[in-house]
N, CA and C of each residue as an Amber inpcrd file, in Angstrom:
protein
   663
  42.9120000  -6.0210000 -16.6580000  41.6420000  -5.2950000 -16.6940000
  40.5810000  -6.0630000 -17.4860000  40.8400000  -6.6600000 -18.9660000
  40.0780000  -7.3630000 -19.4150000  39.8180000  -8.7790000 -18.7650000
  40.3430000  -9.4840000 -18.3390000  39.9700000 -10.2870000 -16.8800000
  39.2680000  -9.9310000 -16.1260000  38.8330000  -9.2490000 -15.7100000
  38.1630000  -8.2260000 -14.1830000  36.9440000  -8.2310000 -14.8770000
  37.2580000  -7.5340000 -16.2630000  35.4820000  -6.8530000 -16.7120000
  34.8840000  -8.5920000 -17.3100000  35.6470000  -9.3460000 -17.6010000
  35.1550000 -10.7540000 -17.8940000  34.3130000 -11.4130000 -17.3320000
  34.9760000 -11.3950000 -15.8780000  34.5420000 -12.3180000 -14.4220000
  33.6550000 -11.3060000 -14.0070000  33.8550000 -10.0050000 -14.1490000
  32.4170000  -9.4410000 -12.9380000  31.3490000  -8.5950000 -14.1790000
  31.5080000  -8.5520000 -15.1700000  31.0140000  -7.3020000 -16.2420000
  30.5390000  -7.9430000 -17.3190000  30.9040000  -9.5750000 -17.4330000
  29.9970000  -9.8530000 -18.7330000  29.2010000 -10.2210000 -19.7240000
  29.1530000  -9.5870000 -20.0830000  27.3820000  -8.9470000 -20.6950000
  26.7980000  -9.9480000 -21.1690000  27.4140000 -10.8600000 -22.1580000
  26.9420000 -11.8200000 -22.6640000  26.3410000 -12.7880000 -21.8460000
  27.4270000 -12.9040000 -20.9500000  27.0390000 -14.2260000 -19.3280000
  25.3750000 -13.7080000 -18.5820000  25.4220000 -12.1930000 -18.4260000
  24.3440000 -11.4450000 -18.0620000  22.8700000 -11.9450000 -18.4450000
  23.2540000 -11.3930000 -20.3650000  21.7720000 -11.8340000 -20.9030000
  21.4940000 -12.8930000 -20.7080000  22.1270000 -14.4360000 -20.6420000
  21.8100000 -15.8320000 -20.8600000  21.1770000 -15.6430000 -19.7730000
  21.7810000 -15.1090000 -18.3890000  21.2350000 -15.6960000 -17.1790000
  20.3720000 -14.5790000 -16.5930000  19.8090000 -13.8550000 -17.5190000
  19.2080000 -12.9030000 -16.9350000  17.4160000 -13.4480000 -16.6400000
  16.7950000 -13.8240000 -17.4940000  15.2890000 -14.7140000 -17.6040000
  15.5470000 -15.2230000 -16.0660000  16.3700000 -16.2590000 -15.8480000
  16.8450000 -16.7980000 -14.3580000  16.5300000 -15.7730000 -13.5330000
  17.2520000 -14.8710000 -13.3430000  17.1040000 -14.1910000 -11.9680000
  15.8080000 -13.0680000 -12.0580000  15.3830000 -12.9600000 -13.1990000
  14.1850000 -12.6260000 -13.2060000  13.0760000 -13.2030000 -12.1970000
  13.3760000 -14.0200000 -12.6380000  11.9470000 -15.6620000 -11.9840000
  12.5500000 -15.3640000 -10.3790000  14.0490000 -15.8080000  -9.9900000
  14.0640000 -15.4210000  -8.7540000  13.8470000 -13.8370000  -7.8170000
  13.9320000 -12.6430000  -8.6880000  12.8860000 -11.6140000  -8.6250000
  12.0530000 -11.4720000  -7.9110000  11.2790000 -12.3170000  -8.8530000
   9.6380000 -12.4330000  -8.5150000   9.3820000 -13.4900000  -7.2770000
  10.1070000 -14.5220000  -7.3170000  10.2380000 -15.1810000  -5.8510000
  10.3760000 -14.1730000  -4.7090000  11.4940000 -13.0420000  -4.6370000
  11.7820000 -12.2330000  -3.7460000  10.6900000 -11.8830000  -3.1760000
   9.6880000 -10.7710000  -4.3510000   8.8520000  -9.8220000  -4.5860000
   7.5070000 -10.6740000  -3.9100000   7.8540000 -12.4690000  -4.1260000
   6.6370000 -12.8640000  -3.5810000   6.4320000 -12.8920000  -1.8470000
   7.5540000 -13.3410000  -1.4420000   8.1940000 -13.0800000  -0.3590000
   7.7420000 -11.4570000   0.4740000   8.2560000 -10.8600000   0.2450000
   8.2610000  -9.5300000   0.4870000   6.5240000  -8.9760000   0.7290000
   5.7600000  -9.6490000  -0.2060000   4.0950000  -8.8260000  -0.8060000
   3.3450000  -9.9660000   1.1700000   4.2380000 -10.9770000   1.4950000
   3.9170000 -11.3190000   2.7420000   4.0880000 -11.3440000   3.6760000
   5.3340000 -11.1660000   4.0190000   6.0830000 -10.8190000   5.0810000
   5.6280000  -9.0920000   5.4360000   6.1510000  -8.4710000   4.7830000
   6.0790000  -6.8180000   5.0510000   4.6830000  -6.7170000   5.5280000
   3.3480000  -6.5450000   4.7580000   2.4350000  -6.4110000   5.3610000
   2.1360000  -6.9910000   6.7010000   2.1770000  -7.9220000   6.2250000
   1.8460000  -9.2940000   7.4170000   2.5670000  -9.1020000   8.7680000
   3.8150000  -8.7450000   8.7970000   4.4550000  -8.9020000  10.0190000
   4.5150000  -7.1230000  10.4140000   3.8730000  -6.2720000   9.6950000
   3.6200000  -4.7300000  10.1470000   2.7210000  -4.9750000  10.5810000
   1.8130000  -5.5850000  10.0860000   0.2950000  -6.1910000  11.5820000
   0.2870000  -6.5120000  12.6220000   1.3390000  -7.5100000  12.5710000
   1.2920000  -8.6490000  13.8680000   2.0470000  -7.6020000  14.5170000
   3.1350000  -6.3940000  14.3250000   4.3520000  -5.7540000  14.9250000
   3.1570000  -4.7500000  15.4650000   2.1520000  -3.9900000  15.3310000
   1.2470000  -2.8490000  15.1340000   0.0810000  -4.0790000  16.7170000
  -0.0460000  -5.3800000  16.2820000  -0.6420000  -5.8800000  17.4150000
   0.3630000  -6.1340000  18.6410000   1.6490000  -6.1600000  18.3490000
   2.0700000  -6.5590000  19.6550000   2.7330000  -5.1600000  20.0990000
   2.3740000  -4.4440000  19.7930000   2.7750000  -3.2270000  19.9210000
   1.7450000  -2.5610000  21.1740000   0.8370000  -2.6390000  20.4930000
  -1.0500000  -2.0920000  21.1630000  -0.7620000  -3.0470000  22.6910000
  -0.1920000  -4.1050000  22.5050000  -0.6600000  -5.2310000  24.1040000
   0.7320000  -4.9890000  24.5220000   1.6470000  -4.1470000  24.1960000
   2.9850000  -3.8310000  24.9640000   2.5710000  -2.9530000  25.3580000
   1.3480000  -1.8970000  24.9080000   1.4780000  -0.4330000  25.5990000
  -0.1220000  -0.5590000  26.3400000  -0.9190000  -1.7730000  26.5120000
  -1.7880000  -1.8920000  26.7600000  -1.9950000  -1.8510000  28.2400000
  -3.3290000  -1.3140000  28.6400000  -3.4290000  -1.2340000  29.9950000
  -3.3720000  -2.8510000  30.6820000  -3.6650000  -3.9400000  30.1160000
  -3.4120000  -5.2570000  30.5720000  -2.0750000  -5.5450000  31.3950000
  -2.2000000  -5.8860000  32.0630000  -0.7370000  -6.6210000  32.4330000
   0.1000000  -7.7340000  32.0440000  -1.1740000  -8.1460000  31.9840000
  -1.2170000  -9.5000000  31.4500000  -0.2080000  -9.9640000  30.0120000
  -0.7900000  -8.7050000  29.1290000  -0.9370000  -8.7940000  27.8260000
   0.7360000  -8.5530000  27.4050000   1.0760000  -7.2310000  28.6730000
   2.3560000  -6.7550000  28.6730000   3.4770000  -7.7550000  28.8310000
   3.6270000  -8.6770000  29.9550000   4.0550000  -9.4770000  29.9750000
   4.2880000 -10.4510000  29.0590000   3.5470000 -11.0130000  28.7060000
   3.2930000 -11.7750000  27.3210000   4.2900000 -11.3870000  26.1040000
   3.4500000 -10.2610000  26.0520000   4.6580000  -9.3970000  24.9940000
   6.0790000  -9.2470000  25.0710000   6.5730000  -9.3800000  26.2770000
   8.4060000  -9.0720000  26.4300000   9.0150000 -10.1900000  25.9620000
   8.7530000 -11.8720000  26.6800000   9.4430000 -12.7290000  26.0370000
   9.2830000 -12.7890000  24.6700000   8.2490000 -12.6880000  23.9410000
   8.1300000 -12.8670000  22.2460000   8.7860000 -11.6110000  21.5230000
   8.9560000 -10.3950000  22.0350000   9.5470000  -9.9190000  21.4090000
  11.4500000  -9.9120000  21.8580000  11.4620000 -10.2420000  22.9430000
  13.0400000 -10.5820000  23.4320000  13.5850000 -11.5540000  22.8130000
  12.9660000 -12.6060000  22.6300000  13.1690000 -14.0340000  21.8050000
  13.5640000 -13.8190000  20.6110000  12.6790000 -12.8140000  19.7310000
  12.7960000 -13.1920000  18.3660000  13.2150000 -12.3660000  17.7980000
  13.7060000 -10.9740000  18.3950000  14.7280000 -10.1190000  18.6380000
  16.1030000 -10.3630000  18.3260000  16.6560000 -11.7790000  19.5660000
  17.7160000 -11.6160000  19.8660000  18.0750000 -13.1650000  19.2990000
  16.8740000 -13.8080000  18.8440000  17.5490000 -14.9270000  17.8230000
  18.0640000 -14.6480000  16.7740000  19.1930000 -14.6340000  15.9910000
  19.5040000 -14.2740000  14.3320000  18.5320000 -15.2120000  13.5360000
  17.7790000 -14.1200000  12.8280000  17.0590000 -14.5920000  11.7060000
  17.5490000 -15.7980000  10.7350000  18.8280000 -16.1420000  10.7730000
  19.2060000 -17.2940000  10.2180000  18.7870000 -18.3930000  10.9190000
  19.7920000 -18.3720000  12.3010000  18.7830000 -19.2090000  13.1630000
  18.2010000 -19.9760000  12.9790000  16.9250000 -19.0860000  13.5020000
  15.6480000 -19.1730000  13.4190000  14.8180000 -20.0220000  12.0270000
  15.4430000 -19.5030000  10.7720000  15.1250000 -20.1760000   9.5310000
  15.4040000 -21.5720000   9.5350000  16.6380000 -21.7950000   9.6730000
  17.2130000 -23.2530000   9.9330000  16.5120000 -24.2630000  10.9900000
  15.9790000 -23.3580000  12.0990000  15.6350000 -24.5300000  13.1980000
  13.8220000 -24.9110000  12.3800000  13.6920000 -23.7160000  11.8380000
  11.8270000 -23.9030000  11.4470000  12.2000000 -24.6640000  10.2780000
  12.9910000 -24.8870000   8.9480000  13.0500000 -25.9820000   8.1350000
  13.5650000 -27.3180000   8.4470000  14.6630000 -27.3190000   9.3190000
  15.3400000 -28.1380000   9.5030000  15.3660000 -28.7210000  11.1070000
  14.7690000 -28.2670000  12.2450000  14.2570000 -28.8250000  13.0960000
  13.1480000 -29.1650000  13.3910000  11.9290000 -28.6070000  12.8830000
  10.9040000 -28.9440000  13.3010000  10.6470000 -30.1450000  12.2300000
  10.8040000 -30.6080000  11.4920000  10.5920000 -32.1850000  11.1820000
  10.9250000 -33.3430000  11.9000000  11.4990000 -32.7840000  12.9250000
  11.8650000 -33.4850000  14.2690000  10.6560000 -33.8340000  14.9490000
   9.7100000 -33.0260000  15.0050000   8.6820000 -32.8650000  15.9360000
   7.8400000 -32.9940000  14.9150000   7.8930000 -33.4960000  13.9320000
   6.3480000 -34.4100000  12.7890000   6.2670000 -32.7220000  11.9120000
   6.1380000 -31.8520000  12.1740000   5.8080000 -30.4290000  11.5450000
   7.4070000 -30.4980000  10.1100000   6.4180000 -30.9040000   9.5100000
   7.4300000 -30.1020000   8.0110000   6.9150000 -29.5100000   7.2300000
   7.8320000 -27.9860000   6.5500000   7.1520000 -27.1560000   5.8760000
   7.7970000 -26.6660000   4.6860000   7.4460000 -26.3510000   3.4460000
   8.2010000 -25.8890000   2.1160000   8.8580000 -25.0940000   2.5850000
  10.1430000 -24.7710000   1.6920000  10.9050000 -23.5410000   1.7610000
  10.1980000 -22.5500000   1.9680000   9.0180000 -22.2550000   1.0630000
   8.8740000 -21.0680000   1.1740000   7.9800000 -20.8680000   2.4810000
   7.1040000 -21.4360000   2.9420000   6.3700000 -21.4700000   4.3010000
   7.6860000 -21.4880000   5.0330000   8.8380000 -21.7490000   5.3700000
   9.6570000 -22.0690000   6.1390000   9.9730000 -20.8280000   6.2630000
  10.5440000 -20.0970000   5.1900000  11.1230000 -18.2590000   5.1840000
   9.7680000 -17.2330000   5.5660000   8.6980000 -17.8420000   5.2540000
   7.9510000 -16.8520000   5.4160000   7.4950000 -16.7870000   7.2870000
   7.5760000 -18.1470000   8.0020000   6.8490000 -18.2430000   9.1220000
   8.1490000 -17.2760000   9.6970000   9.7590000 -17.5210000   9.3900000
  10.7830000 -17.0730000   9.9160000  10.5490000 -16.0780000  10.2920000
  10.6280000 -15.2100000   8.8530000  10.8990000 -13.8530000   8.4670000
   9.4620000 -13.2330000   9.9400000   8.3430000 -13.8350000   9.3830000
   7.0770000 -12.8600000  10.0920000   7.6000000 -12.8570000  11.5330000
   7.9940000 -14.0050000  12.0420000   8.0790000 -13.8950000  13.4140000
   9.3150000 -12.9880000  14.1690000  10.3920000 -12.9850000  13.1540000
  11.3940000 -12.0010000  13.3600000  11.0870000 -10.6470000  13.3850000
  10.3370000 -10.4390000  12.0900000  10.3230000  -8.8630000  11.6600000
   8.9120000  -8.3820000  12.1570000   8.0720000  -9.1970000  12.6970000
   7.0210000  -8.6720000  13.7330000   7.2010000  -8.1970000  15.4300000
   8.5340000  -8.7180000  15.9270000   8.9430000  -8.0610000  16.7900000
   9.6770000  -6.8180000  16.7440000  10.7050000  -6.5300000  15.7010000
  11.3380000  -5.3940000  14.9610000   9.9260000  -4.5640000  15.4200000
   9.0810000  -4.8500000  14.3400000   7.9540000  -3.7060000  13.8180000
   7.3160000  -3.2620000  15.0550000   7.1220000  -4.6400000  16.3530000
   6.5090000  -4.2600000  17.5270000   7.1170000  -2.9450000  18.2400000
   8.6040000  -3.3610000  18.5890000   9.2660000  -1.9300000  18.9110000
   9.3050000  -0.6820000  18.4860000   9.2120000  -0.8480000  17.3910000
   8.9570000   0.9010000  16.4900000   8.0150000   1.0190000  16.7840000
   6.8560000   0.2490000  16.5570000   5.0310000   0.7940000  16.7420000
   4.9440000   1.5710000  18.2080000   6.1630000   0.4630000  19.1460000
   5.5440000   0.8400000  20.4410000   6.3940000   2.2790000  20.9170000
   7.5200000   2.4330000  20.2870000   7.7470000   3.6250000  20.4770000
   7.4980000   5.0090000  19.7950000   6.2700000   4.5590000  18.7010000
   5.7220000   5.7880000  18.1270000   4.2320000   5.9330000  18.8340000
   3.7730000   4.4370000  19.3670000   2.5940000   4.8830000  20.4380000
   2.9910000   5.5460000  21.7510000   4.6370000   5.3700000  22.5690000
   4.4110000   5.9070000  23.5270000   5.0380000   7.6400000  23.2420000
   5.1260000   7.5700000  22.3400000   5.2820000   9.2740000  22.0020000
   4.1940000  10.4630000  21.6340000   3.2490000   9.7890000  22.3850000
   1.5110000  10.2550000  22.1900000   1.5560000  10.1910000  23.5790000
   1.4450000  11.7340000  23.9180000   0.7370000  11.5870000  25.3290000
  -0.6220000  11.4550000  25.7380000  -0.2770000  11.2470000  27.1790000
  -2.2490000  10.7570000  27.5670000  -2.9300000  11.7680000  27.1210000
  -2.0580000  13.0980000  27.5170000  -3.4810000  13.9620000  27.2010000
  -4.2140000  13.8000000  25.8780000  -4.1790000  13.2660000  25.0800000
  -4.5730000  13.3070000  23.3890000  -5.3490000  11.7780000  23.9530000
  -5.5260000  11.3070000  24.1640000  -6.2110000   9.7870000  24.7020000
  -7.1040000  10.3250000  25.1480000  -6.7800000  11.4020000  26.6040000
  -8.3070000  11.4860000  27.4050000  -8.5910000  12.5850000  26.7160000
  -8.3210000  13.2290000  25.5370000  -9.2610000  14.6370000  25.2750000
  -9.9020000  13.5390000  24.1890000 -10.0370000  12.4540000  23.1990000
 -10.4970000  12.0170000  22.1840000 -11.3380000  11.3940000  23.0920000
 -10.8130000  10.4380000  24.4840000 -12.2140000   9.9470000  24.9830000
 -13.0480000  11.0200000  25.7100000 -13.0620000  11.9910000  25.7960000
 -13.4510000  13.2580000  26.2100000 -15.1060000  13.0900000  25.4260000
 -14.4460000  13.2990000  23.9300000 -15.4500000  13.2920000  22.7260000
 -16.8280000  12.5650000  22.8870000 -16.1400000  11.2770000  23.5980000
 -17.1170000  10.3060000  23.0480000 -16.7360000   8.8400000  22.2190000
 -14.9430000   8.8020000  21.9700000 -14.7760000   8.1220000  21.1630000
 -14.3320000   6.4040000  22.1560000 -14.6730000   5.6950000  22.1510000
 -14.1010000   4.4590000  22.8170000 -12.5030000   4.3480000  22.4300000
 -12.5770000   3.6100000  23.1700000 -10.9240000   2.7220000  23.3600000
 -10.0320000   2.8420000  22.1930000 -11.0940000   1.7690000  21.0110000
 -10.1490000   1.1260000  19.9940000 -10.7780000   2.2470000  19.0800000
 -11.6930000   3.0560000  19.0420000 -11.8960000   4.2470000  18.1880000
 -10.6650000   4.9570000  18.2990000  -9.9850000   5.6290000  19.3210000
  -9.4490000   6.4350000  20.0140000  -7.6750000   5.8990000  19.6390000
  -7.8660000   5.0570000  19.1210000  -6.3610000   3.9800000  19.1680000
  -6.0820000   4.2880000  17.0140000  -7.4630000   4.1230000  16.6270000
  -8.1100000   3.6080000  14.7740000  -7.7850000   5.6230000  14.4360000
  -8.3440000   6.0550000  15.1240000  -8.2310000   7.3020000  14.7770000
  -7.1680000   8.4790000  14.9710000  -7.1520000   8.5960000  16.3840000
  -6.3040000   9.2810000  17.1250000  -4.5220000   9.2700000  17.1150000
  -4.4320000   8.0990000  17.8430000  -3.0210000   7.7660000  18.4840000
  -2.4600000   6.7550000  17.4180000  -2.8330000   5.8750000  16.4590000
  -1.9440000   5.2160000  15.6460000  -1.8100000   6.0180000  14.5490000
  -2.2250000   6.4570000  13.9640000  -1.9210000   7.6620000  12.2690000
  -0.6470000   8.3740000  12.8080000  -0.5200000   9.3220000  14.3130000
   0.4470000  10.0970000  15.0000000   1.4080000   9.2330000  15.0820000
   1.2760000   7.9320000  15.7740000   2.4340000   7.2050000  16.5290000
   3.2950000   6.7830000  14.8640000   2.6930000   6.3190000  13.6640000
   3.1410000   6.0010000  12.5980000   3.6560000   6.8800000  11.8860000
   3.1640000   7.9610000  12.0260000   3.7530000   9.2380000  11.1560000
   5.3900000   9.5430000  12.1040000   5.1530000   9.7480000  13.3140000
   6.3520000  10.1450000  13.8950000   7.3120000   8.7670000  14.3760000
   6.8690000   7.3080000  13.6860000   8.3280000   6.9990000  13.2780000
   8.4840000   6.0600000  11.7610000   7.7250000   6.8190000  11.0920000
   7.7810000   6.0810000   9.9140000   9.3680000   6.0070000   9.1290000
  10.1750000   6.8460000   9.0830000  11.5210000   6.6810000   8.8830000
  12.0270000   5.3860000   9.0520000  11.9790000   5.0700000  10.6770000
  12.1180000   3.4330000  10.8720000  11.5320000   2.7460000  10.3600000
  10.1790000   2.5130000  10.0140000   9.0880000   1.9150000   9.5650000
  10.0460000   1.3460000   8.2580000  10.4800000   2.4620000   7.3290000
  10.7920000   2.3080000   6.1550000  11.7240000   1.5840000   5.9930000
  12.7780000   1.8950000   7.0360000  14.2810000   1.1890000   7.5140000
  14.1380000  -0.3160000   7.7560000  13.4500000  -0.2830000   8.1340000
  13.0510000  -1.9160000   8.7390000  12.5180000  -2.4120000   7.3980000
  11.8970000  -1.6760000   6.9660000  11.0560000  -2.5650000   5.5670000
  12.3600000  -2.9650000   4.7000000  13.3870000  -1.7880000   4.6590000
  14.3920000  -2.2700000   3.7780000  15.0740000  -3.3610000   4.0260000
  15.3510000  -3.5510000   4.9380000  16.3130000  -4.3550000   6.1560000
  15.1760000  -5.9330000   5.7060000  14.0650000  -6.0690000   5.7610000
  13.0210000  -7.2480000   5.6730000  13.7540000  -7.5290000   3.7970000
  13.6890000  -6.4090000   3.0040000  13.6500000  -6.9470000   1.7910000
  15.4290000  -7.5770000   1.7820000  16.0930000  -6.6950000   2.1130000
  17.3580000  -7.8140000   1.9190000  17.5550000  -9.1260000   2.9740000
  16.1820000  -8.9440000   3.7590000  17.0150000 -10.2850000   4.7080000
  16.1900000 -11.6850000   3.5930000  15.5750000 -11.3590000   2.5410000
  14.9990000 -12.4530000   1.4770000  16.3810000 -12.8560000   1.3520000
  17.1160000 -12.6010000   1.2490000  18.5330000 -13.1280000   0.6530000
  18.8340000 -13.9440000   1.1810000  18.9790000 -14.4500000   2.9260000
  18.9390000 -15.4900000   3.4880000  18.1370000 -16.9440000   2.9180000
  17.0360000 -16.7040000   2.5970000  16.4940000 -17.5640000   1.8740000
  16.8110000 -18.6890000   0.9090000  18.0860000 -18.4210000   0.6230000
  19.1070000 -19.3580000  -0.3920000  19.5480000 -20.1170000   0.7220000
  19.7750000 -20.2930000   2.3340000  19.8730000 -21.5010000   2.7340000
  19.2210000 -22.5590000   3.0570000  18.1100000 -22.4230000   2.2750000
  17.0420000 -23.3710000   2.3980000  16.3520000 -24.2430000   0.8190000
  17.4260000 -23.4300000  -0.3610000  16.8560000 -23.5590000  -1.5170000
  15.6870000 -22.8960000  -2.0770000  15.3980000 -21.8480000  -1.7250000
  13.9890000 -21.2650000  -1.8740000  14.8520000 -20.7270000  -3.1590000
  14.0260000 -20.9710000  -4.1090000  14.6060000 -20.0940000  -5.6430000
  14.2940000 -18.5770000  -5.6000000  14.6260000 -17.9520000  -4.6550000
  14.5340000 -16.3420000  -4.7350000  15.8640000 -15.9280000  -5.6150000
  16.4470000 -14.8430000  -5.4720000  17.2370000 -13.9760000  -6.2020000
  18.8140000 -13.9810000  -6.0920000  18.9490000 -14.1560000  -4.8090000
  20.3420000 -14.4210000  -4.6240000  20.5890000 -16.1220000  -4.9460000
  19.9170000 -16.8990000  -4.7420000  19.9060000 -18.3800000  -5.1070000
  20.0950000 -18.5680000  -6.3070000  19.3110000 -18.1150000  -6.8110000
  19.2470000 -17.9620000  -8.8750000  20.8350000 -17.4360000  -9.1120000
  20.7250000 -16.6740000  -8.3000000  22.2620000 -15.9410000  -8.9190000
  23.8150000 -17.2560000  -8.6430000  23.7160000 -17.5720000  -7.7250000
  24.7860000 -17.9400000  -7.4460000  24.2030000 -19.1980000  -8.2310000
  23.0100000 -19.9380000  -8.3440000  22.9590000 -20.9270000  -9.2970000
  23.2840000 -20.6580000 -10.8190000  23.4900000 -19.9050000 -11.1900000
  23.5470000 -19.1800000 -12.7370000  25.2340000 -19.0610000 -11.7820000
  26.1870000 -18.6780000 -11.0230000  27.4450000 -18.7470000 -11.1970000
  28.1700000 -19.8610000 -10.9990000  27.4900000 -21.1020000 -10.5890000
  28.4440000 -22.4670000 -10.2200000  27.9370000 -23.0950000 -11.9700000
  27.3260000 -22.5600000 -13.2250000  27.2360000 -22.8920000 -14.4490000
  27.8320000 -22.5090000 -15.2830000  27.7880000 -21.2880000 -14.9540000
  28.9260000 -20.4230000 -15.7560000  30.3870000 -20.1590000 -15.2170000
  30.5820000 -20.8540000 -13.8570000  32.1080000 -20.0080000 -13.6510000
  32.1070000 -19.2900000 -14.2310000  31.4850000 -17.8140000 -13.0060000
  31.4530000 -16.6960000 -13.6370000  30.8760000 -15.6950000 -12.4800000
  31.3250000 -14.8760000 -11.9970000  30.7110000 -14.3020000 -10.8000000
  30.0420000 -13.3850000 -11.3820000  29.4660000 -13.1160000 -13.0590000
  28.5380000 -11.8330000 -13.5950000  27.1040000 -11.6910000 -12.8960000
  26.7730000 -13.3620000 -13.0510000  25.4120000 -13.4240000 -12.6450000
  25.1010000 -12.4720000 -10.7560000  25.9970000 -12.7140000 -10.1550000
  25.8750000 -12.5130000  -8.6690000  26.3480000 -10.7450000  -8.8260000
  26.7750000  -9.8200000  -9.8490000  26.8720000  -8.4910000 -10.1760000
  25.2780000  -7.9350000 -10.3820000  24.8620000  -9.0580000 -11.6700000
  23.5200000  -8.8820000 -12.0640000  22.2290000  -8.4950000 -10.8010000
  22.5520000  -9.6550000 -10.0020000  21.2860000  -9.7930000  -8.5470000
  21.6560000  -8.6200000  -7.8910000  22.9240000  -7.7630000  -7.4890000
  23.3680000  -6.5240000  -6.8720000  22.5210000  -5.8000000  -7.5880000
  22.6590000  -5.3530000  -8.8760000  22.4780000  -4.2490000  -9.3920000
  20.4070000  -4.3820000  -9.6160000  19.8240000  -5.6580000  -9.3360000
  18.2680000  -5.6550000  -9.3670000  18.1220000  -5.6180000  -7.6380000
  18.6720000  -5.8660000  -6.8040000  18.5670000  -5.2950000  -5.2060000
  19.0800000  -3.5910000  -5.4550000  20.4490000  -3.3200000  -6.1880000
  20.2380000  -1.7160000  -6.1440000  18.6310000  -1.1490000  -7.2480000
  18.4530000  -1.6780000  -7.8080000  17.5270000  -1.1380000  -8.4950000
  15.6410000  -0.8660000  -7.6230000  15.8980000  -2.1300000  -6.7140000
  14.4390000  -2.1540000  -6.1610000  14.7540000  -1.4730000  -5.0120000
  16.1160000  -1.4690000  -4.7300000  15.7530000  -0.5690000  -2.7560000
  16.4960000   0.9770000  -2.8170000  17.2120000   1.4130000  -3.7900000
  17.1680000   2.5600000  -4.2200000  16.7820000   3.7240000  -4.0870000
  15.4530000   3.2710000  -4.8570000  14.1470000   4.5640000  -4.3180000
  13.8490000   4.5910000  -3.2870000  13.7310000   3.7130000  -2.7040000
  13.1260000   3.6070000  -1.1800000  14.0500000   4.0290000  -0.1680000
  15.1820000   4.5650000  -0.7030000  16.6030000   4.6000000   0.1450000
  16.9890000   6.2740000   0.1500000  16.2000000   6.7380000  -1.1450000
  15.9990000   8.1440000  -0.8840000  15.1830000   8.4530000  -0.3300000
  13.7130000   7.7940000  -0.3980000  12.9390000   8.2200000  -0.0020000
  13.2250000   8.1630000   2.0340000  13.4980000   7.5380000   1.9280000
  14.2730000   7.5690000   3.6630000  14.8320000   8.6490000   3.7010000
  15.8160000   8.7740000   3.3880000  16.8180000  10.2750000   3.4380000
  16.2190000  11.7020000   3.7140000  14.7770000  11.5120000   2.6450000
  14.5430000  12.7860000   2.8420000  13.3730000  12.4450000   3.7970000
  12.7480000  11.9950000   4.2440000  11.7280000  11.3800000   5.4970000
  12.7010000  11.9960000   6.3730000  14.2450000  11.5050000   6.4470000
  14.3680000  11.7140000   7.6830000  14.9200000  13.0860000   8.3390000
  15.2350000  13.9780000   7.1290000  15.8080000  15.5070000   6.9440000
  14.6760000  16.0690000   7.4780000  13.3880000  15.7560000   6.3430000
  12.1290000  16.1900000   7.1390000  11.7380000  16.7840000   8.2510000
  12.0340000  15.0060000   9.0990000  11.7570000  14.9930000  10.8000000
  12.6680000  15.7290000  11.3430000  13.4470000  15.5710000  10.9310000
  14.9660000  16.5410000  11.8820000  14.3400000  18.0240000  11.4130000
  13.8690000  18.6110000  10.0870000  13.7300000  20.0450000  10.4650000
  12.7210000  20.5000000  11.1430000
C-alpha cells in the first residue's frame, strides 16, 4: 500500500512538479480560448450553407464535413505537422494543433448547428419574413438563438470532447498539460505528476459536466 500511495499519491513529487503543469495549464487554456470559439463559427457557417437554399453551397459542405469527420483527429495532426513540410508549408506546434483541432471540431459543430437549424420549421422563417425581416435578419434573430438553445447540450458535449482532445497535442511536443506531465514523470520516475494533470482536467471539466447533466434533464422534461 505504501508503494501504491508513493508511485501514484506523492505529495512531495506533486509540489516540485506542480509550477510545471501549471504553465502546461495555461498552454491547454491557450489552446482551448481558440479552437472552441473559432471552430463554433466556422461549425455555425458550415452549418447555414448545409441548410442553405444554394446547392451549390450544400454540396460543398458534405465532402468537408465527411472528410474531417471521419479522419481521426490524430491523423490529421500528424499529417499537418509532419507532412506538410513536404509541400514547403511548415508550421509550430502550436499552429499545427490549432489548424487540426479547428478543422476537425468545425465539422463536429457543423452537424449539431445543422441539426438544431433543421428543427425550426419553415413556418417560423416565412412568418419572420412575413414581418419584414430579410434572410440573414431572419437567420441573426429568429432561427439561430432556437436552433442553439434546442441543442446546446451537444454544443456543451462537444466543447468538452474539444478540451480533452488538447491532450493529443503531446504528439507534437506542444508543452500543454498532459506533455508537462509525463515530462515531470520520465524525471522523477514517478507516475504522481500524470495523477496531478487528471485531477486539473477533473477540476476544469467537472463543472461543465454537471452543468450538462442538468441541461440535459431539463430538455427531457
Amino acid at each position: 500500500m505504501d508503494q501504491l500511495l508513493d508511485q501514484f499519491f506523492n505529495l512531495s513529487i506533486m509540489q516540485q512538479v506542480f509550477p510545471l503543469l501549471v504553465k502546461g495549464l495555461w498552454m491547454t487554456l491557450k489552446v482551448c480560448a481558440i479552437v472552441i470559439p473559432v471552430g463554433a463559427f466556422a461549425g455555425l457557417v458550415v452549418a447555414l450553407c448545409a441548410t442553405s437554399q444554394s446547392r451549390l453551397a450544400r454540396i460543398l459542405t458534405v465532402p468537408y464535413v465527411d472528410l474531417f469527420r471521419a479522419v481521426p483527429p490524430l491523423v490529421l495532426l500528424i499529417f499537418i505537422h509532419s507532412g506538410l513540410p513536404f509541400a514547403g508549408i511548415s508550421l509550430s506546434p502550436f499552429q499545427s494543433v490549432t489548424l487540426a483541432f479547428l478543422l476537425n471540431n468545425s465539422a463536429f459543430y457543423g452537424e449539431i448547428y445543422r441539426a438544431g437549424l433543421e428543427s425550426i420549421g419553415a413556418g417560423q422563417r416565412e412568418a419572420a419574413r412575413s414581418t419584414g425581416l430579410t434572410a440573414l435578419q431572419t437567420n441573426i434573430y429568429v432561427v439561430i438563438p432556437q436552433a442553439v438553445r434546442n441543442v446546446l447540450p451537444d454544443l456543451l458535449s462537444n466543447t468538452i470532447e474539444v478540451v480533452k482532445l488538447t491532450s493529443l497535442a503531446s504528439v507534437v511536443a506542444l508543452p500543454e498539460l498532459l506533455y508537462s506531465a509525463d515530462m515531470a514523470r520520465s524525471i522523477t520516475f514517478n507516475a504522481s505528476p500524470l495523477v496531478l494533470a487528471a485531477a486539473f482536467y477533473l477540476v476544469l471539466l467537472w463543472p461543465v459536466v454537471r452543468l450538462l447533466s442538468r441541461l440535459e434533464r431539463r430538455v427531457a422534461a
